[in-house]
N, C-alpha and C positions, 0 to 999 in steps of 0.2 A: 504494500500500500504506500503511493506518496505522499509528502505530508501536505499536499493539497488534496489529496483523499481526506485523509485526516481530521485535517482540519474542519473540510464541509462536510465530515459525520458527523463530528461533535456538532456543527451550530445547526444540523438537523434532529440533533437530539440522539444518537450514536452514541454508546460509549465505546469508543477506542484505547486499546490495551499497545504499549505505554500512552499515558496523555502525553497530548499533543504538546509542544513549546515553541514559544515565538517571542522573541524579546527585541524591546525597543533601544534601537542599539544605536541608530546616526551617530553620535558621538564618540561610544566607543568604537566601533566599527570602520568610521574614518582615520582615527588615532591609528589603531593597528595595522593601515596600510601606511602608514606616513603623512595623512594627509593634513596641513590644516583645516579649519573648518571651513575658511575664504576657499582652499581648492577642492575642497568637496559641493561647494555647494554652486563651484561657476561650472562647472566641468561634468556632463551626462554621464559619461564613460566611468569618472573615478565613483560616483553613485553608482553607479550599477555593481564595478567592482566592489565595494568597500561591502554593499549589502547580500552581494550573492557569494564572495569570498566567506564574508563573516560565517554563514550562515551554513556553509557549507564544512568550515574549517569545525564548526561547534555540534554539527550534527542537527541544525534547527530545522522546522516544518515546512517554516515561513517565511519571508522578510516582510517586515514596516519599512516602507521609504515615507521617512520624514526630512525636511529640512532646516525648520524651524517653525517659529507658532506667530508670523509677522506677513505671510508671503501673502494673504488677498488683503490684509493691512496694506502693506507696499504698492497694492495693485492699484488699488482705489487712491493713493497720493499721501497717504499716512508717511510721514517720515522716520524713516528704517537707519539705523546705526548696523554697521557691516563688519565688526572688528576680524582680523583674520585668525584669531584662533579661538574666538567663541562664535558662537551661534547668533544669530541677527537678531537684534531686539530696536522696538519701538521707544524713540525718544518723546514725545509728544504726539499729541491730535494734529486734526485737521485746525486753523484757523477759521473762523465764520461761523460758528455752533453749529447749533443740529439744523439748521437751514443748509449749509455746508457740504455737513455731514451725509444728507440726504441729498442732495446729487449729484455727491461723489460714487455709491453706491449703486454702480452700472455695472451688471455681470458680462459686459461685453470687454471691460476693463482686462479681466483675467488675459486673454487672448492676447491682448496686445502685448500684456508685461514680460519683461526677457527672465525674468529669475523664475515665472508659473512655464514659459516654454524649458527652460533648461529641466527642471523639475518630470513633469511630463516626457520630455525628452529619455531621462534616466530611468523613467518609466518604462517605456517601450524599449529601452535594450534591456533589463531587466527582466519583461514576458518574453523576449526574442532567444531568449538564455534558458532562462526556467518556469516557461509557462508550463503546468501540469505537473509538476516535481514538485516546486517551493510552490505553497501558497504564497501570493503579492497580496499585498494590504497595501495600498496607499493611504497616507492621512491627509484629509483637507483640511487642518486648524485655517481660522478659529472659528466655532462654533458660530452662531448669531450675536447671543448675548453679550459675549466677547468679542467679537468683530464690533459690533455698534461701539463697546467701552474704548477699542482703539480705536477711534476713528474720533471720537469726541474727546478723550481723555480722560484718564479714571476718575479726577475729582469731579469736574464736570459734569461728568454721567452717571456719576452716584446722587449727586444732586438735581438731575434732571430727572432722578427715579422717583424722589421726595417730594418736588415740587407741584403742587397740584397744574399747575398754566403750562408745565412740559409734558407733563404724562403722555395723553395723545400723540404728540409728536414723538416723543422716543418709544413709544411702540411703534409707530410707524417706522420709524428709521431700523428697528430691532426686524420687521418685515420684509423692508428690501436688503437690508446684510444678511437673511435669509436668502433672499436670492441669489444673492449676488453666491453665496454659501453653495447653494445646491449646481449652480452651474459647476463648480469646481467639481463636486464628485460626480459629476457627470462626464467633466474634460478628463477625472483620473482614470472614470473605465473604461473610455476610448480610446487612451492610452496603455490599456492594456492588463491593467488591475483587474483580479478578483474580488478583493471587495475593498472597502473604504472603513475610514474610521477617522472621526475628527473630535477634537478636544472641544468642551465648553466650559473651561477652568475657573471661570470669576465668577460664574454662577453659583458657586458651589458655597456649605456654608462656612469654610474657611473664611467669605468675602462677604455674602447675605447672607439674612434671617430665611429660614422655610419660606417664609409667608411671601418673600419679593420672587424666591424662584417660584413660588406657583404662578407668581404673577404675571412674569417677566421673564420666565424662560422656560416653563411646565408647557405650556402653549404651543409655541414653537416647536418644542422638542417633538409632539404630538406632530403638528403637520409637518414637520422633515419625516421622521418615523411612516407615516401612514404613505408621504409621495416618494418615497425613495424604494419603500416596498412595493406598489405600483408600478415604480421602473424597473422591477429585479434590481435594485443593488442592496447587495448587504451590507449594514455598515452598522458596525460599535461605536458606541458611546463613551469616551471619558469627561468626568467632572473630577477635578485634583481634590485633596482636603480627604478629610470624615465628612463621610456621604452618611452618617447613622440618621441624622434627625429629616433627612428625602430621600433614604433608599426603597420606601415602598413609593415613593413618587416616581421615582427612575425607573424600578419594576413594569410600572403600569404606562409605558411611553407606547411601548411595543417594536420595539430597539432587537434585533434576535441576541445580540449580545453588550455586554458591559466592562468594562476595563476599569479595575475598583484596585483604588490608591492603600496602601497599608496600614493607612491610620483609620480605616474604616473597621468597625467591630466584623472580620471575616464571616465566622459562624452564623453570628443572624445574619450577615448579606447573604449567605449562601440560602440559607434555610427562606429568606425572601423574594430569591429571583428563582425558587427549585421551581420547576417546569414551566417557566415564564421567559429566563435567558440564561446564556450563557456566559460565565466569567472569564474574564481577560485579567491578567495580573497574577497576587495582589503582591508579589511579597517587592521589599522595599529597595530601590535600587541604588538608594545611599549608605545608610544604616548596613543594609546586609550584602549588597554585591558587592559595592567599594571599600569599605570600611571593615568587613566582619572578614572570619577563616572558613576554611573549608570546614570544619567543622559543625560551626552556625551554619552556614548556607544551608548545608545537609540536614541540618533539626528543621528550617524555619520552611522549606521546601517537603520534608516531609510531614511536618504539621499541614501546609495547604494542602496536600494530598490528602490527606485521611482527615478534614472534613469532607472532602467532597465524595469521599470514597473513590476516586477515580473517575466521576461522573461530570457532565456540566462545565467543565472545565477548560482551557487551554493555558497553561503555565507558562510564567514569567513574572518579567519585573511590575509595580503597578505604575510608572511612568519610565522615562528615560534616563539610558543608562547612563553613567557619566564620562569624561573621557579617562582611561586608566583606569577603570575594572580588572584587577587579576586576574591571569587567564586560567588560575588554579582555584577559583572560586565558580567563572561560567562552569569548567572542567564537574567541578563537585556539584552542582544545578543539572547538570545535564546527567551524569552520573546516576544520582538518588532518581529522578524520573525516569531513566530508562529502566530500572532495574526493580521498580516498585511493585509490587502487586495486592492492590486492594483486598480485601478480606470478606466484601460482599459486591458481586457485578449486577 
């Protein structure tokens, strides 16, 4: 079986013996070829390599091609800081508020911009290499909720949440950064992807109370959810943080799977998304892939295993990995999973 078999047994509801593994590696993954992050992310070919080397060197199912969580930020005119050995991050919004912001917010944008073609690009030699072997997961960050906060700026759009005279409008604007949103996992599987998966990371309550994401991004999540199954594409959900106090929120999106951060209480997310979705993660990709021994790796990996019994599952980190991961910690991850065998199938 390849582990894009694999992979779409589990998120058919399959249990597959070993679970399946896939980890979100761009960082690490670029390191280990040489790369910095400036030449991984101008160059199609060193992406292809860095994610089909990785993956192949570690024995994984899958690849995630990510580049960073700023790229339809940049597209729509959001100002992008580009350092060469970190990952791109957003310096500020748009100028002109949510008037601005709102039409900026053109999904025809994507197309034009050189760093969504290079991206997409790395994509398509990537399915030209290992379409049908490696599951490809492309990630479209950022989410809605987080797209509209870059495009306005965090303080700005946290106050524009509060304000009774903005509310309308930043929903509105939270609507077309949907679209602008879903064009992307649409250019991702044209390019070649199996399935998608995009972050909605300030949604989460690290950043709001329950009551703003029902508000303010429960909605949403629902019609991405409902038009993207529509189009056959698959795609997982991440929100970063402790997800405890909206994991039966998340549940009920209709998402086939979830990609759930480490600081979340595992056992009840498991026991809450059981015959609803499947998990992606959780274990922690600072704390225990960078930081810890092979030792921990091996406990904290076979603790996720035996909640889930082997079921439900595709293991990994619950975000990205960092650069300089021990190659004797992936080695012990990958290890404990292959050799695992649950005690009830």
């Amino acid at each position: 079986m390849t582990g894009y078999e694999r992979i779409m047994k589990t998120l058919e509801g399959e249990t597959v013996v070993p679970v399946p593994m896939m980890l979100h590696s761009f960082m690490a993954a670029a390191d280990e070829k040489g790369y910095t992050q400036g030449e991984y992310r101008r160059d199609p070919e060193k992406i292809c390599r860095a994610h089909v080397d990785f993956a192949r060197k570690y024995g994984l199912d899958g690849v995630l091609i990510d580049i960073d969580t700023c790229m339809e930020a940049g597209a729509i005119g959001v100002d992008v800081d580009l350092p060469e050995d970190e990952p791109a991050r957003v310096t500020h919004g748009l100028s002109g508020g949510l008037d601005a912001c709102l039409e900026a917010m053109d999904p025809d944008c994507l197309k034009r911009d050189e760093r969504i073609k290079i991206k997409l690009d790395g994509i398509y030699r990537i399915s030209k290499e290992v379409k049908g072997d490696l599951l490809i997961r492309g990630n479209a960050d950022q989410g809605p909720f987080s797209l509209a906060m870059l495009a306005v700026g965090i303080s700005d759009f946290m106050m524009s949440l509060m304000d009774e005279t903005t509310i309308d409008k930043t929903k509105l604007l939270i609507d077309r950064a949907m679209e602008v949103h879903l064009a992307f996992h649409r250019m991702i599987i044209e390019a070649g992807a199996d399935i998608t998966s995009f972050g909605d990371s300030s949604c989460g309550p690290d950043l709001i109370g329950p009551s703003m994401y029902r508000e303010f991004a429960l909605p949403w999540h629902k019609k991405m959810a409902a038009t993207l199954k529509a189009e056959s594409i698959t795609s997982i959900c991440h929100i970063c943080g402790n997800l405890d106090m909206i994991m039966e929120d998340i549940a009920s999106v209709g998402f086939p799977a979830i990609e759930v951060d480490y600081k979340t209480d595992i056992p009840r997310a498991a026991e809450i998304l059981k015959d609803k979705a499947v998990m992606f993660g959780p274990i922690d990709p600072s704390g225990t892939f960078y930081f810890g021994k092979p030792e921990r790796m091996r406990k904290e990996t076979l603790e996720v295993l035996d909640i889930f019994g082997g079921q439900r599952l595709v293991i990994g980190a619950g975000c990205a990995l960092p650069t300089g991961v021990p190659q004797e910690n992936i080695e012990a991850f990958v290890e404990t999973v292959r050799t695992y065998s649950p005690a009830v199938l």
